[in-house]
C-alpha positions in Angstrom: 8.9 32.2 -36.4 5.5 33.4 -37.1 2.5 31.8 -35.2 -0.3 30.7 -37.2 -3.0 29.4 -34.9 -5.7 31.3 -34.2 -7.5 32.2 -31.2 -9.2 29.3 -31.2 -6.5 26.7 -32.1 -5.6 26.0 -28.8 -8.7 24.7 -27.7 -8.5 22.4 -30.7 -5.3 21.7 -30.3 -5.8 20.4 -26.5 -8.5 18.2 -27.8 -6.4 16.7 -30.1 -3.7 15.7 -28.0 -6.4 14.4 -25.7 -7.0 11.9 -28.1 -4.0 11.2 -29.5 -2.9 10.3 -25.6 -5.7 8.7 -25.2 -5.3 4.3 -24.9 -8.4 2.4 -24.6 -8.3 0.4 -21.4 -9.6 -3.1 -20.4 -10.8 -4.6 -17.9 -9.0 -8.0 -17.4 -11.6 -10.5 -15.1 -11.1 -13.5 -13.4 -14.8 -15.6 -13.3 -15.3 -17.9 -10.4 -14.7 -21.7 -11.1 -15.7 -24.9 -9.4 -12.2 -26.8 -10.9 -9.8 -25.1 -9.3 -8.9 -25.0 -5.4 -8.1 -21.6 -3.7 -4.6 -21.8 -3.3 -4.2 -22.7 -7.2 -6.1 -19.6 -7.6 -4.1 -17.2 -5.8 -0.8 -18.8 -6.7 -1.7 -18.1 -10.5 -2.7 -14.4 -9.9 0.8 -14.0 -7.9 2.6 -15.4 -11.1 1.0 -13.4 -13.5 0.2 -10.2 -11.7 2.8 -9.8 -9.8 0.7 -8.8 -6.7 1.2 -9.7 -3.3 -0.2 -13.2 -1.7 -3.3 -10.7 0.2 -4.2 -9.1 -3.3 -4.6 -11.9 -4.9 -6.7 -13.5 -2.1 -9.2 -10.7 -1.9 -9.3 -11.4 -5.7 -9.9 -14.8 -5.4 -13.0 -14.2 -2.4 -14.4 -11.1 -4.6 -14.9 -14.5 -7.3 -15.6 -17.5 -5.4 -18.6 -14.6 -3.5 -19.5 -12.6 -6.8 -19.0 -14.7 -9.8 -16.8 -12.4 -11.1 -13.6 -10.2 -9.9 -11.7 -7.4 -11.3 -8.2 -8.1 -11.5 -6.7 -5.1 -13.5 -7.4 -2.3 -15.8 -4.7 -2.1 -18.4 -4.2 -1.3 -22.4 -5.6 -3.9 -24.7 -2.1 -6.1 -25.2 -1.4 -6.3 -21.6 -4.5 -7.2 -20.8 -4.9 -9.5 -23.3 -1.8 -11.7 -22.4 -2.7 -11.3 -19.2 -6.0 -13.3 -19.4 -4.1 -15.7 -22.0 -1.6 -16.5 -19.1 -4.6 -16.8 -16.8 -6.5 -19.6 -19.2 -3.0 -21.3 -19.5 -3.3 -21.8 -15.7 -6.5 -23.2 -16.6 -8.8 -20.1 -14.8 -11.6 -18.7 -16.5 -10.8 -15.3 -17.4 -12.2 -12.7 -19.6 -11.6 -8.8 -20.9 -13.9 -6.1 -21.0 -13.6 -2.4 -22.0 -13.5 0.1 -19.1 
């Protein structure tokens, strides 16, 4: 089989599977509440995270403290239903691109 690329093709060629790989992330965030006690909180990240009971507290503190927490950085979908599971526990949550 002959090759055809050039020289230069597999410069190009790296570039474009760079961006063909390439999945825009988001930033799924949890926004500090006055409605919801602590242990609601952190019970609701456990359910929809999946992360252990201390993760979810330091989330929890890094939002009652800042205002705002990062809770994951995932592909659009995920983090998408992710926040939507979040609201259904009735937390404030929002995405972001990375």
């Amino acid at each position: 089989m002959k090759n055809t690329l050039s020289a230069s093709s597999p410069k190009t060629a790296t570039v474009m599977e760079r961006q063909a790989t390439h999945i825009p992330r988001y930033k799924v965030l949890l926004h500090n509440d006055d409605r919801n006690s602590m242990e609601h909180v952190v019970k609701s990240l456990m359910r929809v995270f999946k992360f252990g009971q201390e993760e979810c507290e330091r989330i929890m503190a890094e939002a009652h403290k800042n205002g705002l927490a990062l809770c994951a950085i995932e592909p659009y979908e995920q983090a998408e239903l992710h926040r939507d599971q979040l609201v259904s526990f009735s937390l404030i949550a929002s995405i972001e691109p990375e």
